[in-house]
Backbone bond lengths (Angstrom), bond angles and torsions (degrees), N, CA, C in turn:
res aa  C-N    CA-C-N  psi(-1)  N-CA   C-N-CA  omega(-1)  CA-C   N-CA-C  phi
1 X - - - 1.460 - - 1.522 109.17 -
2 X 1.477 115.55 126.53 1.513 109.58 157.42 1.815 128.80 -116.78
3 X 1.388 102.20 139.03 1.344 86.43 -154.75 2.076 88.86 -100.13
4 X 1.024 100.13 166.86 1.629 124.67 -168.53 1.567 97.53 -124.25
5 X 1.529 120.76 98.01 1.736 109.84 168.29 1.476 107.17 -104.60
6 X 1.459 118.64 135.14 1.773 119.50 165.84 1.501 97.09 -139.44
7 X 1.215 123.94 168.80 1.510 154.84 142.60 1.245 112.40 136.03
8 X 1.727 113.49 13.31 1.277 112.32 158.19 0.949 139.52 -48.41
9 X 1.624 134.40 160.18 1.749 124.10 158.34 1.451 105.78 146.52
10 X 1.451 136.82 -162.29 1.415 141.71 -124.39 1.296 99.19 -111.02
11 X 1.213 144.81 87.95 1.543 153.40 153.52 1.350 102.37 -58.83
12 X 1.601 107.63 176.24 1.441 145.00 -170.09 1.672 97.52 -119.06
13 X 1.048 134.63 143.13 1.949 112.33 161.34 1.916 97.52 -66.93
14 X 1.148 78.85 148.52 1.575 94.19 172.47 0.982 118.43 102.84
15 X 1.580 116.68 -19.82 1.380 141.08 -177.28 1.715 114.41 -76.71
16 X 1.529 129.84 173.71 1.259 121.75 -153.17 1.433 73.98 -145.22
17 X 1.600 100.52 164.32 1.777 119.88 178.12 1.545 84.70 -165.72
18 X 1.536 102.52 168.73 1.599 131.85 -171.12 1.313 109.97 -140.44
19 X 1.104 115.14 77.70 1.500 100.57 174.15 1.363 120.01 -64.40
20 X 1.699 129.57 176.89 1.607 121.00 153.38 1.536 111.11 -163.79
21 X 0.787 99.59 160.83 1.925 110.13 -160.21 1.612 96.63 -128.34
22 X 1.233 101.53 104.78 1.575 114.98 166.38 1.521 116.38 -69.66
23 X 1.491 158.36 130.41 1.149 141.12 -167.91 2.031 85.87 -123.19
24 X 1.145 94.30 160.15 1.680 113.86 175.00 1.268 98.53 -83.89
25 X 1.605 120.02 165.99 1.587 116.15 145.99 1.414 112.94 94.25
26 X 1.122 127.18 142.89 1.324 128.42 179.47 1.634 134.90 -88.48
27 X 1.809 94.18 11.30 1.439 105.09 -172.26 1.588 107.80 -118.44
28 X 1.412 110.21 43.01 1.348 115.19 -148.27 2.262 87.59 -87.50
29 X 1.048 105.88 -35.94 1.667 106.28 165.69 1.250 129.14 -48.48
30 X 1.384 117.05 -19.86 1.587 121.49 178.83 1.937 100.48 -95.40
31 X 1.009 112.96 -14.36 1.057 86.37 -172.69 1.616 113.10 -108.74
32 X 1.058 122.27 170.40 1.979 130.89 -176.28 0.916 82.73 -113.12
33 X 1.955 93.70 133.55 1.185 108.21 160.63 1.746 121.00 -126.50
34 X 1.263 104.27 -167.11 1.512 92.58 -168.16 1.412 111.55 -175.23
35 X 1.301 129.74 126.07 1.592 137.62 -165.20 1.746 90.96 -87.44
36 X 1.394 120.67 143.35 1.514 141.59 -178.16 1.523 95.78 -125.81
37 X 1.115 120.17 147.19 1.230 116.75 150.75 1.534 120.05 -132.21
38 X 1.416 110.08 -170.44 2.013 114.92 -165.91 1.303 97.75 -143.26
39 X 1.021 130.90 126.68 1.802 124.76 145.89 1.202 107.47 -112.05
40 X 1.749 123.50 149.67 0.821 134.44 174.63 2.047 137.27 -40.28
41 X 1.193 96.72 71.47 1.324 112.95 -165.60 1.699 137.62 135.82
42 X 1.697 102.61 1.43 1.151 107.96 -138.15 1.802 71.25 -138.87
43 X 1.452 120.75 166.37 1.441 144.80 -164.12 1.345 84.98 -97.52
44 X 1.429 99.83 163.41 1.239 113.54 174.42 1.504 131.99 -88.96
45 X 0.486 120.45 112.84 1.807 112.27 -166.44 1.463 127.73 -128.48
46 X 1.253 137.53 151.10 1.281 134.35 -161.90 0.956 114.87 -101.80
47 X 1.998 106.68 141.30 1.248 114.83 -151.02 1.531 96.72 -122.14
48 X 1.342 132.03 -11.16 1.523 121.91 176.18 1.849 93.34 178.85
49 X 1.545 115.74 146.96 0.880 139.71 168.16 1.298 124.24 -136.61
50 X 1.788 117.65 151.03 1.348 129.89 165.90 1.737 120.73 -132.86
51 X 1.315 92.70 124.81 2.467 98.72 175.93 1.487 70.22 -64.69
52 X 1.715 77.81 172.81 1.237 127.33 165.60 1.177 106.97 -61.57
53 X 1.523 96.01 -29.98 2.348 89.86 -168.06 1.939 91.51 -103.24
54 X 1.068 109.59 30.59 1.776 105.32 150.07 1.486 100.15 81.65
55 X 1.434 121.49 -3.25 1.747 118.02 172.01 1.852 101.82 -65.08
56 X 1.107 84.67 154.20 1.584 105.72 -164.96 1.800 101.23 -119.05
57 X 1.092 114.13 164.86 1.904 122.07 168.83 1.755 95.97 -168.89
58 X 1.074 121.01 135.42 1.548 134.02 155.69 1.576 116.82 -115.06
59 X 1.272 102.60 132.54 1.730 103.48 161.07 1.431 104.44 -36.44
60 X 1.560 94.75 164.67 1.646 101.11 169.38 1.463 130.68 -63.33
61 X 1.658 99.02 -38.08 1.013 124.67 -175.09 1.824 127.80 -61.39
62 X 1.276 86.56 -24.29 2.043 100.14 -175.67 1.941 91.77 -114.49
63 X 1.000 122.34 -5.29 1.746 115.71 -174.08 1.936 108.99 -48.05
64 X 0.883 93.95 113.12 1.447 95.54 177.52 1.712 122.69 93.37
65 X 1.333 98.26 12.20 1.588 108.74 -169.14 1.449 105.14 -140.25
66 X 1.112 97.30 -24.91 1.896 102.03 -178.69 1.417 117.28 -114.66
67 X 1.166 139.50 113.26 1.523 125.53 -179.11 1.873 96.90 -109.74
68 X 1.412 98.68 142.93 1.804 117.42 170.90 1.626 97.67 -113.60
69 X 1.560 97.76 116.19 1.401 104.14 170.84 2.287 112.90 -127.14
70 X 0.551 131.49 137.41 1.401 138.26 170.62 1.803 120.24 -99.73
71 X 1.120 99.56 152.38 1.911 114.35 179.38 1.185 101.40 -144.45
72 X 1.433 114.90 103.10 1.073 130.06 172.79 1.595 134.21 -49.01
73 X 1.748 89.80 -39.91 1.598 113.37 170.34 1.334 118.79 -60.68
74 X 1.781 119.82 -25.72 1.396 123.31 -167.24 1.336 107.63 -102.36
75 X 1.686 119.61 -28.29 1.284 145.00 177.40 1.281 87.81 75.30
76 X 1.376 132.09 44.93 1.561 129.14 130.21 1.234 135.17 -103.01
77 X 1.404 108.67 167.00 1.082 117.14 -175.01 1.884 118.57 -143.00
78 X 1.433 100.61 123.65 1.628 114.15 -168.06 1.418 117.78 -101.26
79 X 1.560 107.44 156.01 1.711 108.21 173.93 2.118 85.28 -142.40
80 X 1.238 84.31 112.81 1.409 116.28 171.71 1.733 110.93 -77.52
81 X 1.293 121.33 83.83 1.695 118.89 -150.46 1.650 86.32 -93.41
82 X 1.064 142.32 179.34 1.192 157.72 -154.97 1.541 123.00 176.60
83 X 1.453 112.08 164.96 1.662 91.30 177.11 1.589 126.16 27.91
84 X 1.128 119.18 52.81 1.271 98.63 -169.47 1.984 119.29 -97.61
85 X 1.346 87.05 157.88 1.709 97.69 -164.59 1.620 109.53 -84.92
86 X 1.039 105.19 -179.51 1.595 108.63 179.05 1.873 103.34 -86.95
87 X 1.483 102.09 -47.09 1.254 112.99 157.63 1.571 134.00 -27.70
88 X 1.352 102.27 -33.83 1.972 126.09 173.69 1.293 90.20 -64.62
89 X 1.354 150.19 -36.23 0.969 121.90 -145.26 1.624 106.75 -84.10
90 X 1.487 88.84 138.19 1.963 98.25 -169.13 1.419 115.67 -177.11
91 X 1.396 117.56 156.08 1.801 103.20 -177.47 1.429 101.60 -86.44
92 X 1.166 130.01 141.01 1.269 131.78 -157.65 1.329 85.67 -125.82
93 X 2.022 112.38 141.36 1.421 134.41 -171.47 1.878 96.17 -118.25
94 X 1.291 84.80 160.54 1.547 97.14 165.38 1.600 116.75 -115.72
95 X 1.226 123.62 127.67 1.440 106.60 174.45 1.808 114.33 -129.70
96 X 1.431 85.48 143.07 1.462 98.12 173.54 1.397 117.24 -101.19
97 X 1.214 123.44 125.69 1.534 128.13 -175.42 1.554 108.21 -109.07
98 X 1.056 135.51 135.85 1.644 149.79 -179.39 1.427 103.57 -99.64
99 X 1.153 160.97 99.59 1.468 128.18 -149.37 1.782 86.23 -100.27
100 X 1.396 120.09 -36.13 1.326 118.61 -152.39 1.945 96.78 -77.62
101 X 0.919 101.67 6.00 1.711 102.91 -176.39 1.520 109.16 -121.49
102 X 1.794 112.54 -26.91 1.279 109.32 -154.99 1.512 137.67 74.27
103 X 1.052 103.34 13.38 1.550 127.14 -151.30 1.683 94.70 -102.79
104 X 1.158 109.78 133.30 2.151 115.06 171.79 1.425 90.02 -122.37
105 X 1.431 86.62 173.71 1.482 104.66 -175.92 1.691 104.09 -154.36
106 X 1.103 133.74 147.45 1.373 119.18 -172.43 1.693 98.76 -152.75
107 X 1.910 97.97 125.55 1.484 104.05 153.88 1.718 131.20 -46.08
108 X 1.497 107.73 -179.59 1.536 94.13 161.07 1.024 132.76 -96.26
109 X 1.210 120.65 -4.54 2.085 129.55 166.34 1.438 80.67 105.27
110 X 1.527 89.29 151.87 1.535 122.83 169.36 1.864 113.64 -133.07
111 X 0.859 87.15 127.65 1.991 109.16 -168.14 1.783 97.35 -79.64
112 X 1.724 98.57 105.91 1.380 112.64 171.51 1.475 118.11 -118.31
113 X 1.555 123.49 84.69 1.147 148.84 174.21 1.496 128.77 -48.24
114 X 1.394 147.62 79.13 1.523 133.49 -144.34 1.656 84.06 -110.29
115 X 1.043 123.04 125.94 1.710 136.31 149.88 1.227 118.74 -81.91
116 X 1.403 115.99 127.44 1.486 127.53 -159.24 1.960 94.57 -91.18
C-alpha cells in the first residue's frame, strides 16, 4: 500500500483545514486507518483513527474539533481539523494498519502550521 497525504499548510488559529490520504491498491477497505502526528521535538502520537467497520477514537486533545472520516470508493481517507490551535501545529502522517498481518504502512506527512 502507498499512502499519498496533502491539505497541509499555513492557518490562522481558529481556522479549519482537510487533510486526505489517497491509499494505492484495491484492498484499501480492509485496512484501519489513522492520522499520527510529529511536532518538532516531541514523539509521535495519534491523533484520530478509523476500523474498517467505521468505529472512530480521537486523542483527547482534538475530541470535538477533529473528525476522521474514510470513502472507501476513493480509497481515501480524511481528518476534517477544525478550531484549530497553535498547538496543532505538526507534520501530520497517514497510517495504514493490516490488523490480520500486523503490518503498517505510512505516508510522508504533511506540514500543518497554526499561527497564533
Amino acid at each position: 500500500v502507498q499512502l499519498q497525504a496533502s491539505g497541509g499548510g499555513l492557518v490562522q488559529a481558529g481556522g479549519s483545514l482537510r487533510l486526505s490520504c489517497a491509499a494505492s491498491g484495491s484492498v484499501f477497505r480492509k485496512y484501519d486507518m489513522a492520522w499520527y502526528r510529529q511536532a518538532p521535538g516531541n514523539q509521535r502520537e495519534l491523533v484520530a483513527a478509523i476500523t474498517t467497520g467505521y468505529s472512530t477514537n480521537y486523542a483527547d486533545s482534538v475530541k470535538g474539533r477533529f473528525t476522521i472520516s474514510r470513502d472507501n470508493a476513493k480509497n481515501t481517507v480524511y481528518l476534517q481539523m477544525n478550531s484549530l490551535k497553535p498547538e496543532d501545529t505538526a507534520v501530520y502522517y497517514c497510517n495504514a494498519h493490516f490488523t490480520a498481518w500486523n503490518i503498517d504502512y505510512w505516508g510522508q506527512g504533511t506540514l500543518v502550521t497554526v499561527s497564533s
